[in-house]
C-alpha positions as CSV (number, residue, x, y, z in Angstrom):
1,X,33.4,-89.5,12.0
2,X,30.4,-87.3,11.0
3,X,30.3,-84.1,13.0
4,X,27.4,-82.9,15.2
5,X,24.6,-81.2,13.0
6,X,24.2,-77.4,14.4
7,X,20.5,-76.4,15.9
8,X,18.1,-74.3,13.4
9,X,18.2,-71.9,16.6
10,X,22.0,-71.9,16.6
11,X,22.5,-71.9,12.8
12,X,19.5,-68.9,12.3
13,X,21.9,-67.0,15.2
14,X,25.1,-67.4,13.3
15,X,23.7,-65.8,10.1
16,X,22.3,-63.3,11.7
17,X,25.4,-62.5,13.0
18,X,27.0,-62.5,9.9
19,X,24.3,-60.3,7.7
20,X,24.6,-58.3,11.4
21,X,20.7,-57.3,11.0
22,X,17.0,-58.6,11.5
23,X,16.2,-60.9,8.6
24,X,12.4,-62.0,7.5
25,X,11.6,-65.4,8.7
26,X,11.6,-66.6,5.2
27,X,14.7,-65.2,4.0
28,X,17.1,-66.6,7.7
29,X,15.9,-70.1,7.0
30,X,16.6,-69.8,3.2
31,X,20.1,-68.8,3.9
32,X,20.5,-71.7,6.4
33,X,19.2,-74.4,4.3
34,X,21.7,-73.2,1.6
35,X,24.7,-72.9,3.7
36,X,23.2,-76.3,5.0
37,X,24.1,-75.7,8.3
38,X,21.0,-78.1,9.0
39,X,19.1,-80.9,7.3
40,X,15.7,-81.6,7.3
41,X,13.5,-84.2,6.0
42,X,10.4,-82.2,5.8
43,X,8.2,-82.2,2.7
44,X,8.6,-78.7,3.3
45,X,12.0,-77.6,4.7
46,X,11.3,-73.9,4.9
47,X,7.8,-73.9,6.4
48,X,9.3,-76.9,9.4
49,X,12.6,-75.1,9.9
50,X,10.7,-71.5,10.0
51,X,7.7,-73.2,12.4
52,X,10.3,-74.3,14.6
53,X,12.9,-70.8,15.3
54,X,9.0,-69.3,15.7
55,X,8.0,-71.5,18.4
56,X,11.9,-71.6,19.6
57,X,11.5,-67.6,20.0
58,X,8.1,-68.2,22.1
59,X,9.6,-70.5,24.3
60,X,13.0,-68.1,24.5
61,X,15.4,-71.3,23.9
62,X,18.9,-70.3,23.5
63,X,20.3,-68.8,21.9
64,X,17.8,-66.2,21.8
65,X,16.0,-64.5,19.0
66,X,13.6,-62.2,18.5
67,X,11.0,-60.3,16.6
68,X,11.4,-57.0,15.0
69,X,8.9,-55.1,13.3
70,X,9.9,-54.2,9.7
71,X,9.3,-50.9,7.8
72,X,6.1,-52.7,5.9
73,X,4.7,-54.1,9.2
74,X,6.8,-57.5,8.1
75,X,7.9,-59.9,11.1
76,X,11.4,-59.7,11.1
77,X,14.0,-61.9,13.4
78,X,17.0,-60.9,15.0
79,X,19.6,-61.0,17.7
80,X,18.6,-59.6,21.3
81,X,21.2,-57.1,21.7
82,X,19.6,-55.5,18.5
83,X,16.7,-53.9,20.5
84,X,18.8,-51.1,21.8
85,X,19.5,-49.8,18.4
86,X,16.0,-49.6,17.5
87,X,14.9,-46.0,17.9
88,X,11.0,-45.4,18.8
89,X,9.6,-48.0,16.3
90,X,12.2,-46.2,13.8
91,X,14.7,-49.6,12.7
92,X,18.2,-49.0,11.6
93,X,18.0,-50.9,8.6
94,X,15.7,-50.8,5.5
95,X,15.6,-54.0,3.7
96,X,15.5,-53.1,-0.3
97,X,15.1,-55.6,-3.6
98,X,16.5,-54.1,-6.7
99,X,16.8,-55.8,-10.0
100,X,20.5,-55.6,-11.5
101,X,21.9,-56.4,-14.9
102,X,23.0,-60.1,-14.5
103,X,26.9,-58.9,-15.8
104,X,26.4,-56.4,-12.3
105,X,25.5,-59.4,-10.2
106,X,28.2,-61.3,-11.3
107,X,31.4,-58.6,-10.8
108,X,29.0,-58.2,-7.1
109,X,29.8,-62.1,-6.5
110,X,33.5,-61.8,-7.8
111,X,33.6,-58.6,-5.2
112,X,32.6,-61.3,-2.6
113,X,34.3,-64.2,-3.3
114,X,37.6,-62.0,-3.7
115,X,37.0,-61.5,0.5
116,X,36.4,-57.8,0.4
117,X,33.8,-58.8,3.6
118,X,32.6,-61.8,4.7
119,X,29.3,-62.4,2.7
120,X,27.2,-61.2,-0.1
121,X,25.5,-58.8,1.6
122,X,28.3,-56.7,3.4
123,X,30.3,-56.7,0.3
124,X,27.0,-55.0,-1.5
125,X,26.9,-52.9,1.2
126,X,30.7,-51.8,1.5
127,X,30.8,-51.0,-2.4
128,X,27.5,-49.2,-1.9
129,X,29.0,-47.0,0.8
130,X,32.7,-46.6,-0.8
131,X,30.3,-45.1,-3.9
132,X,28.4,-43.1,-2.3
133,X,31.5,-41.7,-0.5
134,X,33.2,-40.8,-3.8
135,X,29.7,-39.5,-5.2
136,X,29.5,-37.3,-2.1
137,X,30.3,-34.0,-4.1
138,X,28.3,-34.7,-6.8
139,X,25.4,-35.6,-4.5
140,X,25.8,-32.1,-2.5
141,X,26.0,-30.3,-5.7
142,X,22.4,-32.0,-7.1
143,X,20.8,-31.2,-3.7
144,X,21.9,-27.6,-3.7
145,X,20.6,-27.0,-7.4
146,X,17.0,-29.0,-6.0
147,X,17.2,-26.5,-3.4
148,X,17.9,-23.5,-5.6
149,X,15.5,-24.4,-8.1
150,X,12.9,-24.4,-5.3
151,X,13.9,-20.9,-4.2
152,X,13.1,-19.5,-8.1
């Protein structure tokens, strides 16, 4: 017995609540048609899937979603409860793209699939902050030489 296919509106909620911040349009329904948590039978999945969570967000279906502004004026979506932690038009995220040495990526995907959090992202974002935590010192000491070397 085949079980019920999930709502774009519900799947798009469930990722966000995993990656636990906004997301660009583009990028939530990427990440739902690869964890095909939904099907489509668009020609173009991505442009029906994203057309639809837009106009679900106008018409405030459930569960609810909703636009954030991004640092580069992009349209981001997120979770409702998110608009408290936005301060002024300041967000609380910064969404980055860096190029890494493929041998990188892949210990970053071993990280993950080894459980150290529950998705790619998280995992990035744990090692990131566990390294910058042990940098700490070394970070203070560069600042405090910048400093110094302005005061010359």
């Amino acid at each position: 017995m085949d079980t019920p296919e999930m709502t774009v509106q519900a799947a798009a909620a469930l990722i966000l609540k995993k990656t636990g911040h906004p997301l660009s349009l583009k990028e939530l329904v990427k990440t739902v048609l690869k964890q095909r948590l939904v099907k489509s039978n668009a020609a173009d999945p991505e442009r029906s899937l994203a057309g639809t969570i837009d106009q679900n967000i106008n018409e405030e279906r459930e569960p609810k979603l909703v636009r954030f502004q991004g640092t580069n004026n992009e349209i981001l979506v997120g979770l409702p409860e998110w608009k408290d932690k936005v301060i002024g038009q300041t967000p609380w995220w910064e969404e980055i793209k860096i190029t890494v040495p493929l041998e990188l990526y892949r210990k970053l995907q071993l990280a993950q699939q080894a459980g150290l959090k529950p998705s790619f992202e998280e995992t990035v974002i744990f090692l990131l902050e566990s390294g910058l935590k042990q940098e700490k010192s070394s970070i203070k000491e560069g600042l405090l030489k910048q400093i110094e070397d302005l005061q010359d």
